[in-house]
C-alpha positions, 0 to 999 in steps of 0.5 A: 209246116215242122218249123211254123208250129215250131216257132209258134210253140217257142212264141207260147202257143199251146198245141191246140192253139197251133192245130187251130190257127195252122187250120184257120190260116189254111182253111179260111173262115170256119164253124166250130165243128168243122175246126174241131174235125180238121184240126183233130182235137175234141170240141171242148179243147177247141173252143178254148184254143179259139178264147186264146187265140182271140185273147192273142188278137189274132183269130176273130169271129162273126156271129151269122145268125146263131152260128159263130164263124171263126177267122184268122187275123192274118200271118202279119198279125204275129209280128204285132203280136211280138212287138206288143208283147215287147212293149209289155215287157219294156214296161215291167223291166225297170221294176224287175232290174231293181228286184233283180239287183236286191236279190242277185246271188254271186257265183249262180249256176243255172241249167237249161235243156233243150234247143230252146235253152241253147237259145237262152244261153246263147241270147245271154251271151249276147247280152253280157258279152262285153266285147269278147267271148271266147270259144274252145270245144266247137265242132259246129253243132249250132250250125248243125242243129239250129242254122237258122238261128246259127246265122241269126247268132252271128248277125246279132254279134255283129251288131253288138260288136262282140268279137269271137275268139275261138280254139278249134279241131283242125277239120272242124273250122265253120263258114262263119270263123275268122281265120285271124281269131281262130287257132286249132288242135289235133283232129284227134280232141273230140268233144261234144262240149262247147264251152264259151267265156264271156264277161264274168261268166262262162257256158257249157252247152252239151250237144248231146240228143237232147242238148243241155247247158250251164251257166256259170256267173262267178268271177273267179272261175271265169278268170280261170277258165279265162288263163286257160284258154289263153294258155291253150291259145298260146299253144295252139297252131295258127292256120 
């Protein structure tokens, strides 16, 4: 149950929205008391969950009497959820890249928190990775913290054709590295800092308890960081 209230919250539900719907979708049709109770939230706090759920399209109600009888629309319904969302977004994006385009600053830093920020960091990854990104300081925390994702994070490379290039501690090489692409130092270089190069940008994620990250979009420092993992490769052992 941990990771459906999880996805939930990373699709925008609020805490009560996710008690109301998990009730629902267990409990089947149901008065607003008896959500209320069940979900252990206050009566106020439940029937705004049930307006926003049903804003969402995916609870419903029937009136029998005076009495409103909540449902869920059924799991399925989500996926709709998403693609609709999707299809939103599609439609404001050509405003948003010629905003963005005017008011773009070169050499911007940005910070994120959190496994939902190594998801942001790593989805730009995706899609600025311009054929290559190229790895030193891994020691296996995607894999570690966030398999699930980490195996959608390969796939997704794939798909996009990005190659990965990779330095890593000689123990610490995971199931996904391609022993063509991956060379290695010392198991005595520790570091709980990632660093990946990509495009004009690079990105440090810190897997710390709560993990943190940058993203750095400046050319210059990229192609430095760039001649120093070359420089490091050069030297690193192959397998």
């Amino acid at each position: 149950m941990a990771r459906t209230e999880e996805v939930l919250a990373n699709l925008g539900f609020s805490p009560n929205e996710i008690k109301v719907y998990v009730m629902l979708n267990s409990h089947g049709q149901s008065k607003a008391g008896k959500i209320s109770k069940s979900a252990k939230i206050d009566r106020s706090s439940c029937y705004n969950s049930l307006k926003g759920l049903i804003e969402k399209g995916l609870v419903s109600y029937v009136s029998i009497g005076k009495i409103k009888w909540f449902q869920s629309a059924g799991p399925k319904k989500l996926l709709q959820y998403i693609r609709e969302q999707e299809e939103d977004v599609k439609e404001i994006i050509p405003e948003l890249e010629a905003q963005h385009k005017i008011s773009k600053v070169q050499g911007q830093v940005r910070l994120f928190k959190g496994l939902k920020g190594v998801r942001t960091i790593l989805q730009d990854i995706l899609r600025e990775g311009k054929g290559e990104n190229i790895v030193f300081g891994n020691e296996s925390q995607l894999e570690e913290r966030m398999p699930a994702y980490q195996k959608q994070f390969v796939r997704q490379l794939k798909e996009n054709q990005i190659s990965v290039r990779e330095i890593v501690r000689e123990d610490r090489a995971n199931k996904t590295s391609d022993p063509k692409r991956t060379r290695y130092v010392s198991k005595k270089v520790k570091s709980p800092v990632v660093t990946n190069i990509y495009g004009d940008k690079i990105a440090l994620i810190i897997w710390t308890d709560e993990p943190e990250g940058v993203i750095i979009e400046n050319e210059a420092a990229a192609q430095s960081y760039r001649s120093y993992f070359e420089f490091m490769w050069a030297h690193a052992k192959k397998k």
